[in-house]
VMD Tcl script that draws the C-alpha trace (Angstrom):
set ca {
  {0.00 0.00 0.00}
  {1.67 3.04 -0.86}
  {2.26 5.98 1.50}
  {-0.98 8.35 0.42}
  {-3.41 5.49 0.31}
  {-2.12 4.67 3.88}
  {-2.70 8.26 4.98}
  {-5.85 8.37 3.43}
  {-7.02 4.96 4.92}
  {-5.75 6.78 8.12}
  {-7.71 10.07 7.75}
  {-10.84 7.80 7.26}
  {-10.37 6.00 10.61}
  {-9.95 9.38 12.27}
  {-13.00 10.62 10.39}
  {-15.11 7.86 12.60}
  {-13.53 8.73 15.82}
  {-15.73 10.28 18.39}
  {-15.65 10.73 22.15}
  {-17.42 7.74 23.42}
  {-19.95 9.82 25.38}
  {-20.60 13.17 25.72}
  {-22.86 15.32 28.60}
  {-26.07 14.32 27.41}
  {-25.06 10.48 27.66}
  {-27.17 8.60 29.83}
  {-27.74 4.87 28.37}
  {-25.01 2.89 28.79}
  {-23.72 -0.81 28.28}
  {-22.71 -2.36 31.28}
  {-19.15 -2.71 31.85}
  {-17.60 -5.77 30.94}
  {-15.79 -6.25 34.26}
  {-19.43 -5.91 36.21}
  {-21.34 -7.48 33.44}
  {-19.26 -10.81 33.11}
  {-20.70 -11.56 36.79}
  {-24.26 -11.70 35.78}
  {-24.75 -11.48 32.09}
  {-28.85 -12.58 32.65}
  {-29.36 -9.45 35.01}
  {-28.39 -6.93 31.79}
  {-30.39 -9.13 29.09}
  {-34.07 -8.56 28.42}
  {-35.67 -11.91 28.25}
  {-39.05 -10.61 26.76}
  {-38.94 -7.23 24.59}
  {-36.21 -5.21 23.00}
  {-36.05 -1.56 23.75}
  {-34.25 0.82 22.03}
  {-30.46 0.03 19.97}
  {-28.42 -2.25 22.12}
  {-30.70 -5.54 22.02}
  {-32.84 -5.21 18.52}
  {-32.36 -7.98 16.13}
  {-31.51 -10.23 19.32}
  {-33.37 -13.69 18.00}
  {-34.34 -14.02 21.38}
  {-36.80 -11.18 21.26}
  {-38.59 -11.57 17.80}
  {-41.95 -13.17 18.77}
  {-42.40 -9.65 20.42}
  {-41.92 -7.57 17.48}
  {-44.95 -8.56 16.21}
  {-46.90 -7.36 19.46}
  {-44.76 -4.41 19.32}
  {-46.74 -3.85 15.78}
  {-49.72 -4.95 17.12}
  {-49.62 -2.12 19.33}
  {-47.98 0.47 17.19}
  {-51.27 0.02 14.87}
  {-53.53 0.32 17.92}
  {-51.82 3.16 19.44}
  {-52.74 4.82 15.94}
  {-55.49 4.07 15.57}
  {-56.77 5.00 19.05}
  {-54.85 8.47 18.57}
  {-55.86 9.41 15.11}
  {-51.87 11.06 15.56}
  {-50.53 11.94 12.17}
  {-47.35 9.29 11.13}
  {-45.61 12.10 8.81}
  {-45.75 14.65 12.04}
  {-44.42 11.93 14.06}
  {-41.56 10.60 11.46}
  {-40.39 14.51 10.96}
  {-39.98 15.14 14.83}
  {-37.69 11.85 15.26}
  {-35.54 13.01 12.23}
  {-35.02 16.04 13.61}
  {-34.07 14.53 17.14}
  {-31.82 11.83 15.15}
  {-28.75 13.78 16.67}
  {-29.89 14.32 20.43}
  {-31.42 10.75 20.10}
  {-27.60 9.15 19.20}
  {-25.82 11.76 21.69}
  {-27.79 9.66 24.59}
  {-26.20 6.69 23.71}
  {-22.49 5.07 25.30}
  {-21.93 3.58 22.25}
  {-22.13 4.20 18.36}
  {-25.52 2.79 16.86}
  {-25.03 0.72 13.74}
  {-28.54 1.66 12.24}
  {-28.98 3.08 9.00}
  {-31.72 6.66 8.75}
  {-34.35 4.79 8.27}
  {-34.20 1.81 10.30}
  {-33.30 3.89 13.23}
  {-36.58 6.02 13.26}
  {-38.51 2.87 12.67}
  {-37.03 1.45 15.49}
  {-37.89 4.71 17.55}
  {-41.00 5.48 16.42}
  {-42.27 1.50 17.01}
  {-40.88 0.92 20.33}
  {-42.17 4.25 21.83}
  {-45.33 3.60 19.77}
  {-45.42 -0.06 21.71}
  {-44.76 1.75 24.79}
  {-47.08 4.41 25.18}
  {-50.30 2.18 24.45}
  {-48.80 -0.43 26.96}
  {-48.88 2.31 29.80}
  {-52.40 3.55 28.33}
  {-53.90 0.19 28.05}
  {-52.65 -0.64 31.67}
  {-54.01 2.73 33.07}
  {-57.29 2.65 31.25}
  {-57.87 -1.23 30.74}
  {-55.66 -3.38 32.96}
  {-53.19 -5.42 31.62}
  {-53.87 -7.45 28.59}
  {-51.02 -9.96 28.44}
  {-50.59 -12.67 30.70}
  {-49.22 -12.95 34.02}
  {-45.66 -14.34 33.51}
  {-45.38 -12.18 30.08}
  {-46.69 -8.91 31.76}
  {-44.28 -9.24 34.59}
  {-41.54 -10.05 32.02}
  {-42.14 -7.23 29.89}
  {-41.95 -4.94 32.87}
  {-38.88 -6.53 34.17}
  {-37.00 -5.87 31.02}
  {-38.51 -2.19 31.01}
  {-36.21 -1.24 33.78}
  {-32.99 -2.87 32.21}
  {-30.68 0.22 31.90}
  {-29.29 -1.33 28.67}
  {-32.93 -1.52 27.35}
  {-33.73 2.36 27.15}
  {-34.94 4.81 24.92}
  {-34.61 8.48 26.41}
  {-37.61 9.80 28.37}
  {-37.73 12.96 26.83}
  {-38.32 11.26 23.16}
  {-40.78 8.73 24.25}
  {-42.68 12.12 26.20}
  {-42.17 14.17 23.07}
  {-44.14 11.48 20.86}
  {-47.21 11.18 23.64}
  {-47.49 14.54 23.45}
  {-48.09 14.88 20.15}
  {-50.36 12.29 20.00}
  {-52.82 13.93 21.56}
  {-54.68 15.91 19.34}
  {-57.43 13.77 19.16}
  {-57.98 12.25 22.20}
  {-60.51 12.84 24.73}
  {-59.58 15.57 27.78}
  {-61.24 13.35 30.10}
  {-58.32 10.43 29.49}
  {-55.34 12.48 28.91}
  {-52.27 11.78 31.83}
  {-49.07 13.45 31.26}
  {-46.75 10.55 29.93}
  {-45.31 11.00 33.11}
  {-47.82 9.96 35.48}
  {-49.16 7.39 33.32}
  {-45.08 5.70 33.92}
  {-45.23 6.29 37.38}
  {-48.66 4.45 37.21}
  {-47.15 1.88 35.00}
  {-44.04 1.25 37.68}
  {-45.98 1.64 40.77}
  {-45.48 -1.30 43.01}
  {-41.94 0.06 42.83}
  {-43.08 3.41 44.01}
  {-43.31 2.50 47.64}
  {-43.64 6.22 49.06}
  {-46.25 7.08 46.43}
  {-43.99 9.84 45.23}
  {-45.86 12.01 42.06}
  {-43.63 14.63 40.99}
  {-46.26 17.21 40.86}
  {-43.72 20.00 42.33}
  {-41.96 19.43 39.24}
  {-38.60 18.83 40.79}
  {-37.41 16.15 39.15}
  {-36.86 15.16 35.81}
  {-36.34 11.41 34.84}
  {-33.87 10.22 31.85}
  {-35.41 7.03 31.19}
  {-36.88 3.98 33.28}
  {-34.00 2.97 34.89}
  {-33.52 6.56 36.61}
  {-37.04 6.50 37.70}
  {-36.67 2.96 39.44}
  {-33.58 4.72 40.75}
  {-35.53 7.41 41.93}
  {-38.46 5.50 43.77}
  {-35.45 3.96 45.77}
  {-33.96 7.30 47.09}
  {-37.35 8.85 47.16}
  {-35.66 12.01 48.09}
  {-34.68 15.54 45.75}
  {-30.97 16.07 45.76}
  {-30.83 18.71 47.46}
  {-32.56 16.80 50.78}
  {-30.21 13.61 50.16}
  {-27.16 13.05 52.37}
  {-23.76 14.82 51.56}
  {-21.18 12.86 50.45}
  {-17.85 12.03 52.21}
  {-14.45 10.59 51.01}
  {-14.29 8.20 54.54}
  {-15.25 5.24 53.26}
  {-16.08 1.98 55.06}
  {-13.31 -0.31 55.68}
  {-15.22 -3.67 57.31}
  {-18.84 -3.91 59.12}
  {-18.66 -7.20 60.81}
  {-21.27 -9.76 59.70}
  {-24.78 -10.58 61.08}
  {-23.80 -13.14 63.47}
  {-20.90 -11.05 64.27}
  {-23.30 -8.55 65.21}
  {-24.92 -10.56 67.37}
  {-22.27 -11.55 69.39}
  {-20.79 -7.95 70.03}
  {-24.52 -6.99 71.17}
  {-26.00 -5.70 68.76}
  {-29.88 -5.66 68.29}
  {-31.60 -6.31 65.24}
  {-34.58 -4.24 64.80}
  {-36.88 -3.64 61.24}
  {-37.42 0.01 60.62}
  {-41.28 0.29 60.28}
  {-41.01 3.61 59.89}
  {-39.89 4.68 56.80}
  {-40.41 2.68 53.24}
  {-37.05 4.42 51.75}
  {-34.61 0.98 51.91}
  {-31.63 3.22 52.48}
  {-33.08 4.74 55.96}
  {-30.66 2.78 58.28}
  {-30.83 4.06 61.62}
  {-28.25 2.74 64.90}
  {-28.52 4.04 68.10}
  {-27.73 2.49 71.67}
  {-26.57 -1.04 70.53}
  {-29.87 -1.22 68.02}
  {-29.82 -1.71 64.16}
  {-32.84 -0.41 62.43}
  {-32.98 -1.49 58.61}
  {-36.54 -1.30 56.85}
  {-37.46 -4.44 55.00}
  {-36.12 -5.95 52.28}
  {-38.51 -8.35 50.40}
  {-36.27 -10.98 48.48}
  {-37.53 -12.11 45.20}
  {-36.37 -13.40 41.58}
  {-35.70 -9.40 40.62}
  {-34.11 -8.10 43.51}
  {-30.97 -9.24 42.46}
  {-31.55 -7.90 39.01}
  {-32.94 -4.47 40.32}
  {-29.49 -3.59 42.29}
  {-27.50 -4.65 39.32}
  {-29.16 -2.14 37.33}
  {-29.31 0.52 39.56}
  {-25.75 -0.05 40.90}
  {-24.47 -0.02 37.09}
  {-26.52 3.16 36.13}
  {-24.75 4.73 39.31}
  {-21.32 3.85 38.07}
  {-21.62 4.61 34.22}
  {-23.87 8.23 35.38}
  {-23.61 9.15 39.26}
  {-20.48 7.84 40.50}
  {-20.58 10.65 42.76}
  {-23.67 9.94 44.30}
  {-23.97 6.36 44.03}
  {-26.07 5.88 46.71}
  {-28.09 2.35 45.94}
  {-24.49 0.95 45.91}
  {-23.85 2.33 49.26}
  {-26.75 0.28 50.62}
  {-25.74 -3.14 48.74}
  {-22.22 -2.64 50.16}
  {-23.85 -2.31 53.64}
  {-25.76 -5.43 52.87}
  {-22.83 -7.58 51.41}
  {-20.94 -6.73 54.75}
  {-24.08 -8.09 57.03}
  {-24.37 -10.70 54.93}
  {-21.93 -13.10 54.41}
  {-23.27 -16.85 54.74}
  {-26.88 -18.45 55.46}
  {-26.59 -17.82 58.90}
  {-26.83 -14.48 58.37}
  {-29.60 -14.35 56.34}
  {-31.20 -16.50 59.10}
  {-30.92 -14.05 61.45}
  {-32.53 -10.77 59.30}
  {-35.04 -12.89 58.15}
  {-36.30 -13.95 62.00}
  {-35.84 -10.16 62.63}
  {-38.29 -9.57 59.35}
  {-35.56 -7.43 57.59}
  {-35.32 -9.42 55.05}
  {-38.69 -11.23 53.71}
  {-37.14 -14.49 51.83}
  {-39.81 -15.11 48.93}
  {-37.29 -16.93 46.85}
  {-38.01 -20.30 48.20}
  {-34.13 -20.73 48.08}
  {-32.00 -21.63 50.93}
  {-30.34 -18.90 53.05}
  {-27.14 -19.87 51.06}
  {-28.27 -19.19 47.96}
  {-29.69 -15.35 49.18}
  {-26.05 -15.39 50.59}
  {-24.58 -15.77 47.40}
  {-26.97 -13.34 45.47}
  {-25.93 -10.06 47.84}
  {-22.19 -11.12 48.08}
  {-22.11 -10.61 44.03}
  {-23.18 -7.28 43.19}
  {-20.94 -5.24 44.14}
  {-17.81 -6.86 42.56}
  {-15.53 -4.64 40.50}
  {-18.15 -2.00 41.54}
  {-15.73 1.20 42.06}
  {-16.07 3.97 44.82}
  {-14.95 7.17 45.30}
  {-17.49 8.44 48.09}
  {-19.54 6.65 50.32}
  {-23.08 8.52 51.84}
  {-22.31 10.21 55.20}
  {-25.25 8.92 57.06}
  {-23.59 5.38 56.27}
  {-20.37 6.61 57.02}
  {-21.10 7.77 60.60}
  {-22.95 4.45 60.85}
  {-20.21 2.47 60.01}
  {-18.07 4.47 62.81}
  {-20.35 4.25 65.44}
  {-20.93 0.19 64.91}
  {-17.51 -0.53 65.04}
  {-16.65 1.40 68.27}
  {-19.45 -0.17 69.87}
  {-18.24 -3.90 69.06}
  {-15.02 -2.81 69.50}
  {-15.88 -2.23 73.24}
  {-15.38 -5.13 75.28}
  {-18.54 -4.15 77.55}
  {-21.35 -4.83 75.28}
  {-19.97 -8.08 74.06}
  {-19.48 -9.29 77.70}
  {-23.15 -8.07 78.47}
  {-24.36 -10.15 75.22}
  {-22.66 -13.11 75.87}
  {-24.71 -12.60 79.27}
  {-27.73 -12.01 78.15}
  {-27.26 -14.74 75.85}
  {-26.37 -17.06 78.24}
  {-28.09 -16.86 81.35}
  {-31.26 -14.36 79.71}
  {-33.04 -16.13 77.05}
  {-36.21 -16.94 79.03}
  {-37.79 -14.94 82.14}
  {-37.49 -18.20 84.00}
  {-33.53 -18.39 82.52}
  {-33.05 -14.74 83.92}
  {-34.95 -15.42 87.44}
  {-33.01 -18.80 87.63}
  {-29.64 -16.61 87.03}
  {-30.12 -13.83 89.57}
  {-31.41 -16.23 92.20}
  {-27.86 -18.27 91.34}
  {-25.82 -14.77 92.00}
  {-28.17 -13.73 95.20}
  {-27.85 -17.19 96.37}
  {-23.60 -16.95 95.73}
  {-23.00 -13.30 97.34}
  {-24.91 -14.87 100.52}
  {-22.97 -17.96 100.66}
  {-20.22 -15.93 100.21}
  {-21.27 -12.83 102.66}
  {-21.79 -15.99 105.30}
  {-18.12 -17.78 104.66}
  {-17.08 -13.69 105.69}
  {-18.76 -14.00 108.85}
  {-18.32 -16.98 110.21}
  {-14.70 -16.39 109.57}
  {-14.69 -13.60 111.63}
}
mol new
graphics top color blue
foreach p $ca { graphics top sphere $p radius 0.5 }
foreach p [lrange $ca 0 end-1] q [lrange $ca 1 end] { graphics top cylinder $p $q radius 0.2 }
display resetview
């Protein structure tokens, strides 16, 4: 190859060569170091959203629904298919720029994709607001499963954009903002009942919003963050036998409200089921590829993976009710499922509420005291009659003993 059609060839490959994400980046492909771990938890099993999985053989007895629905979401909108085509061609740009990766889509096939899969989403969220779900249990659950897969997003904004204009012909009485009719959509996730009518938050996709029913909380009302990270939390059973009390936090629904004061752990409850796992993985990688300064649902895992290391600790939050086991696995297995997410997770702040939690359990086990008062309690104080029995042993002792004193005398 001569020197100028080297060059060339070189200029070409330059020509491709973009920054792999830019600020308005927010759907990403999980790393490969955190993906490798749990390949499953990143893969929709059900429906393809959006670039990353489309074409995935998998997925293609859905793309006929996803017509299906396209056609009825027309038809029950009267919305105009040219006015819809010309806004996502003119969004083509912003659309791409909220990708991690490049998208290997022609024009065309790219705004087909779009306009289908928000088409297919829109009327699912209408027909589940207005009608009740129409597809059947395991497949309905699926679908929504895969809805919160951060690798299976299209951006909020374009998905709102496209309601909107469908509009036109529909009935005041049964118009939602695209919003609510997602929150409605996602709502056994939305334990606090949050609505967003103060207008204070703005959502990037489904993933953020799942993210968001978690922390429950605006930014500005969150904990600050703090470079003092965690260095060990002893386990559950370790707990246990430095004295300290395992209490569920009935309180508050927000998962991350951990509360210790005077030897007692407060931690709300954490119902165990096929997605949990899933859910954190999801969360923890949107944190890493988008907050990684305010990655607080990995705080909480990290938290968890340090209480619980083997079945016995499980055993012990689950008689406690902190954790509701609906897995119908052993305690072994729910183990192994919290000890795994966080691996190759990376951290460069931790919340301070945890932080000062941390601190304050590890001075208290560290103090001899309370595990010589546990090992008491333990040990001489599991029933009333145990405790009775013990202090009429020690009453019975110091009089023996006061009466050796006296007769000596």
């Amino acid at each position: 190859m001569s020197s100028s059609c080297l060059v060339n060839d070189i200029n070409a490959m330059l020509h491709t060569a973009h920054p792999p994400s830019t600020d308005e980046c927010c759907i990403y492909k999980v790393p490969y170091v955190i993906r490798r771990h749990n390949k499953d938890a990143y893969t929709p099993k059900v429906v393809s959203i959006g670039p990353f999985h489309h074409g995935h053989p998998q997925l293609q007895n859905m793309e006929s629904q996803k017509l299906i629905y396209f056609k009825d979401f027309l038809q029950r909108t009267k919305a105009c298919l040219n006015d819809l085509v010309v806004y996502i061609e003119s969004i083509l740009s912003d659309f791409k720029s909220c990708y991690s990766e490049t998208l290997p889509f022609s024009h065309d096939e790219l705004v087909k994709l779009i306009l289908i899969d928000s088409a297919f989403i829109i009327q699912l969220f209408w027909t589940s607001c207005y009608e009740g779900e129409l597809f059947k249990p395991w497949l309905g659950t699926g679908i929504i499963h895969d809805l919160w897969l951060l690798e299976n997003q299209l951006p909020f904004f374009v998905i709102e954009k496209i309601y909107s204009l469908s509009l036109t012909n529909v009935p005041i009485t049964m118009i939602h903002s695209f919003l609510k009719l997602t929150i409605h959509y996602f709502g056994y996730y939305n334990k606090s009942k949050l609505d967003f009518d103060k207008g204070d938050i703005s959502i990037r996709h489904f993933t953020d919003l799942i993210r968001i029913f978690h922390l429950q909380h605006p930014i500005e009302s969150r904990p600050s963050r703090v470079v003092e990270w965690i260095k060990h939390l002893p386990s559950a059973t370790e707990l246990l036998e430095a004295g300290v009390r395992f209490k569920v936090n009935t309180e508050s629904k927000c998962l991350l409200d951990l509360r210790f004061s005077e030897g007692v752990l407060e931690i709300p409850q954490l119902k165990v089921q096929d997605s949990t796992e899933t859910l954190f993985r999801n969360m923890v990688a949107l944190e890493q590829c988008h907050y990684p300064e305010e990655s607080y649902i990995a705080d909480y895992v990290v938290v968890l993976d340090y209480i619980i290391n083997t079945g016995t600790d499980v055993d012990i939050l689950v008689r406690r009710d902190i954790l509701d086991n609906m897995l119908g696995e052993s305690s072994d297995s729910v183990a192994n499922r919290f000890n795994g997410i966080c691996k190759n997770v990376v951290y460069s702040n931790i919340s301070s509420q945890f932080s000062i939690i941390g601190k304050e359990i590890n001075a208290f086990c560290s103090n001899p005291w309370n595990k010589l008062k546990a090992t008491l309690r333990r040990d001489y104080g599991k029933t009333p009659w145990q405790t009775a029995a013990s202090i009429a042993g020690i009453v019975l002792l110091a009089l023996t003993l006061l009466q050796t004193v006296c007769s000596c005398k």
